[in-house]
C-alpha positions in Angstrom: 99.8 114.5 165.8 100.9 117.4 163.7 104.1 117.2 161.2 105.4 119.6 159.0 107.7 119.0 155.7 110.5 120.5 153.8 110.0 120.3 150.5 112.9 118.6 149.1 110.9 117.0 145.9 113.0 117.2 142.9 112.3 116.2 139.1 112.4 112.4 139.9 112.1 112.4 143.8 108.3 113.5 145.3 109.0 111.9 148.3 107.8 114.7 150.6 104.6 115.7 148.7 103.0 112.0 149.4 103.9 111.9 152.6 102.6 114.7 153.3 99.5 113.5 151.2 99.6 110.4 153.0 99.9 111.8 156.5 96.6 114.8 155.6 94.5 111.5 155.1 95.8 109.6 158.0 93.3 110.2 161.3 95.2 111.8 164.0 97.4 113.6 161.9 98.3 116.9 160.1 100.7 118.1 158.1 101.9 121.3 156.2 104.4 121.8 153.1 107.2 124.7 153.9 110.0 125.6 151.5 111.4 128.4 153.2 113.3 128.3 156.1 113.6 131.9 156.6 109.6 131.9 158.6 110.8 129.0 160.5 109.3 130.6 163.3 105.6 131.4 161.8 105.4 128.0 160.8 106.2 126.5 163.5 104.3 128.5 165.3 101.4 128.3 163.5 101.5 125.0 162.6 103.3 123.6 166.2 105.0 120.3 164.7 105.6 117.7 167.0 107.8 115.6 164.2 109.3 118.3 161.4 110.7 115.7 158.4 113.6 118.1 156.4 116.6 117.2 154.2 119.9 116.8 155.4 121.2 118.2 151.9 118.4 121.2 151.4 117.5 122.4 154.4 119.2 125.4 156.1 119.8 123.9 159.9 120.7 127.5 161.5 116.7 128.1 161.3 116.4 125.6 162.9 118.6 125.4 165.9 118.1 128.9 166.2 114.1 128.2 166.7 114.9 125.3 169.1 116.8 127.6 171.3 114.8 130.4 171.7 111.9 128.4 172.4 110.2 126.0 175.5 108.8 124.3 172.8 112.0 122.6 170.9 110.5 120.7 167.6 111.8 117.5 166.9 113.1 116.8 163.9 113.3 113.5 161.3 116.3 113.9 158.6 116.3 112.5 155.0 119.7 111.9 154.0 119.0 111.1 150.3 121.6 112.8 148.2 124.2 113.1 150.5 127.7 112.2 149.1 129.8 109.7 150.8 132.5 112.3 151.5 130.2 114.2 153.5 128.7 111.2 155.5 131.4 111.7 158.3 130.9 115.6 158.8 127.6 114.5 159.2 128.1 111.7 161.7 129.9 114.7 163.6 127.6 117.1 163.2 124.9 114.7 164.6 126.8 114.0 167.3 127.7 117.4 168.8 124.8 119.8 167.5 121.9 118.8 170.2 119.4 121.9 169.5 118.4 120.2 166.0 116.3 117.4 168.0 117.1 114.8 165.4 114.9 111.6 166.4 115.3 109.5 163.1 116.9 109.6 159.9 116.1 108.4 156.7 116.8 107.4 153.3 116.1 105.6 150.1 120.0 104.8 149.8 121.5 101.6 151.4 124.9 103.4 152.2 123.3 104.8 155.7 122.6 101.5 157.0 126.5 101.0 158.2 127.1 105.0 158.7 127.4 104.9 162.0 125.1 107.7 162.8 124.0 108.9 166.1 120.4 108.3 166.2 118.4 106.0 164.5 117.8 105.2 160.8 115.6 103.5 158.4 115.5 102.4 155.2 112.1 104.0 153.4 112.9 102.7 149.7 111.0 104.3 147.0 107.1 103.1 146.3 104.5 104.1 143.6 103.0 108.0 144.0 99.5 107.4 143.8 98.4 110.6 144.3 99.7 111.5 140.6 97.0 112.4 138.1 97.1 109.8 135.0 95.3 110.5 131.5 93.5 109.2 128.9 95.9 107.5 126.4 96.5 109.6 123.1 98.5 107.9 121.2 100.5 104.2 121.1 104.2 103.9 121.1 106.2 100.6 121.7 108.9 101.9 124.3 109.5 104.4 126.3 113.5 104.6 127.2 114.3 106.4 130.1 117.9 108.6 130.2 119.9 110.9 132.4 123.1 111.1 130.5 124.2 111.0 126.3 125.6 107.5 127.2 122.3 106.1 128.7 121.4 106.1 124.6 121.2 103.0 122.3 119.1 102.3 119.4 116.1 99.7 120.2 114.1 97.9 118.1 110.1 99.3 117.0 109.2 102.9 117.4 110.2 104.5 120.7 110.9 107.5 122.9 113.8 108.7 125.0 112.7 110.5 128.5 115.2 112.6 130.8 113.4 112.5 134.4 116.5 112.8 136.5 118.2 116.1 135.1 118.6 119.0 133.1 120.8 117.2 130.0 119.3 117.8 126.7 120.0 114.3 125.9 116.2 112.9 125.3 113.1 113.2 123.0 111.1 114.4 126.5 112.0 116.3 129.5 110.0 116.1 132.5 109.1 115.3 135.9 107.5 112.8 137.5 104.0 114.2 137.4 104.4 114.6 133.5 106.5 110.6 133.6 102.5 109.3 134.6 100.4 111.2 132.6 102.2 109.7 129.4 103.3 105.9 130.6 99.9 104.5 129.0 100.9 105.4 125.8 103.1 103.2 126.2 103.9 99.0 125.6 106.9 99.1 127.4 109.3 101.4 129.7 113.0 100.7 129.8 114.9 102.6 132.9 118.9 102.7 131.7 121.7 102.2 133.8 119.6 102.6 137.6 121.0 101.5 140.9 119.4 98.5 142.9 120.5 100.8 146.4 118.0 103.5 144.8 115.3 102.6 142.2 113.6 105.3 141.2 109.8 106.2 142.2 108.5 106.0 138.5 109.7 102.6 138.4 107.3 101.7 140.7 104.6 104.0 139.6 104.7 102.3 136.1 104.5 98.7 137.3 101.6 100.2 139.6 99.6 101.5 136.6 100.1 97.9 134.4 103.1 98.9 132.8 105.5 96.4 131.9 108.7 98.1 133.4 112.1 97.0 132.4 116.0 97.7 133.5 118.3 98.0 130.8 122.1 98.3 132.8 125.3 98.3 130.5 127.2 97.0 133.9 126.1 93.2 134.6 126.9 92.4 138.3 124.6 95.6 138.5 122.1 94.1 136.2 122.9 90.5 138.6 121.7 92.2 141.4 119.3 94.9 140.7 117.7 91.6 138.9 117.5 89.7 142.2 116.9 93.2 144.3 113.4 93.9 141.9 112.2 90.0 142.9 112.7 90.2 146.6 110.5 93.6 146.5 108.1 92.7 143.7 108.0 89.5 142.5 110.8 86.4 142.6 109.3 84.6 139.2 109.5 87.9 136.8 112.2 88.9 134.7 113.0 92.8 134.7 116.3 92.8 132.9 115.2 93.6 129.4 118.3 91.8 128.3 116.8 88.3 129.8 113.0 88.8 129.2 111.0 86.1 130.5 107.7 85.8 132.5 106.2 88.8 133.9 103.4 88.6 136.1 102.1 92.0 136.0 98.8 91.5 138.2 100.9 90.2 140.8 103.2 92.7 140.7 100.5 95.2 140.7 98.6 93.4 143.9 102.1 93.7 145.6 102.4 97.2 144.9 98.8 97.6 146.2 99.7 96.2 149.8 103.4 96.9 150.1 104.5 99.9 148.3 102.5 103.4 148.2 102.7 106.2 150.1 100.5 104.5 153.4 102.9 102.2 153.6 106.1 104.0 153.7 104.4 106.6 156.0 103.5 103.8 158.6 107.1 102.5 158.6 108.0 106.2 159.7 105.7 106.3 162.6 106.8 102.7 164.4 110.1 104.5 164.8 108.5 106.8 166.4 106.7 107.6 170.2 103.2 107.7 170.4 102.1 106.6 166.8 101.0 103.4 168.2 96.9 104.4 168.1 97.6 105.9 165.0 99.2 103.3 163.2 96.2 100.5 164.5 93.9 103.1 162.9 95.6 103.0 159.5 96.1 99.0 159.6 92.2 98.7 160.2 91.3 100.8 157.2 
């Protein structure tokens, strides 16, 4: 089965690089990386799709239609919807509705606002996981904390030695600017990671990818019914006996968490939740669950 991908990665978002990681080391399956959808038609002629995953907020759909209807061959496409705003959720829901040459099958997102959206083909909730395709490194040096930011507010002193990392953004407003690749090459030099003010309807990947690689990985929210149910949110996924509010440190049972992560949450996992929504997949996906 072959797939191509839009790359829609951004600074703190590599969603479509695993999966297309994931899906190149799945048996029965291809895959190819576009960013351009200007050659629409040499890739998909070349590559000949049967699923094409693209974004919903990056992707230029007049390619697309325009190759569906000038072809026998019309591609189907899946949709991630992560970083659409609400105000545009019903233009989309419209667009959806009465635009048939796009061939959406499925839609996606990390964001729980989709779930009652009302849209006109099916959707599924593919929350973040760890990116364990990232390269670590060797650790250089031994710092207590490493504070994640995305705005000047998200500061506050903390107690010990300590860095401040923007992942999410352009803002000058940290020690260390980078992207997620860079976020996992430095966690190890590190005791603890503290993620200010995140969203329990969208942690980010490096949360996961930190408590993947041993990590102890905190929340620190200045809101506390967001800190209530993030709290509860982080032990349904990972584990219901640890405390990840740094404000309410407790037991943390890291190897467990890491096990979890293991079977639950990597890029196989959140690839194999994409094909059962999907035709065909079923030989496929009894490969993957022998391996």
């Amino acid at each position: 089965m072959n797939f191509t991908i839009f790359n829609y990665s951004s600074t703190d978002k590599f969603q479509p690089l695993y999966l297309h990681e994931s899906l190149t080391k799945t048996d029965g399956c291809n895959s190819y990386v576009f960013g351009d959808t200007s050659k629409i038609y040499e890739i998909y002629d070349n590559n000949k799709p049967d699923y094409s995953i693209v974004s919903a907020l990056r992707t230029n759909y007049e390619h697309l239609m325009h190759y569906n209807k000038n072809t026998d061959n019309k591609i189907k496409h899946i949709l991630n919807l992560d970083g659409v705003p609400e105000e545009h959720v019903g233009p989309l829901r419209t667009f959806l509705k009465n635009e048939k040459e796009l061939q959406v099958v499925l839609t996606f997102s990390t964001d729980d606002k989709f779930k009652s959206a009302d849209l006109p083909c099916p959707f599924v909730k593919i929350i973040s996981c760890a990116d364990i395709y990232l390269p670590t490194s060797q650790k250089y040096f031994d710092i207590s904390k490493l504070i994640i930011v995305s705005v000047e507010s998200d500061k506050k002193e903390y107690d010990g030695d300590y860095h401040t990392f923007n992942l999410f953004n352009e803002n000058d407003v940290a020690d260390i600017k980078g992207n997620n690749m860079f976020f996992t090459k430095i966690c190890n030099n590190y005791s603890e990671i503290i993620f200010r003010n995140i969203d329990a309807d969208n942690i980010p990947e490096a949360f996961f990818t930190s408590l993947s690689l041993g990590v102890l990985t905190y929340f620190d929210n200045d809101d506390e019914e967001k800190a209530r149910k993030l709290q509860s949110t982080l032990q349904n996924i990972f584990d219901k006996d640890t405390k990840f509010d740094y404000n309410n440190k407790g037991d943390y049972n890291i190897d467990a968490i890491k096990e979890t992560i293991k079977k639950k949450h990597t890029p196989v996992n959140r690839v194999k939740t994409i094909l059962s929504q999907l035709k065909d997949t079923y030989d496929i996906i009894q490969n993957m669950e022998q391996k």
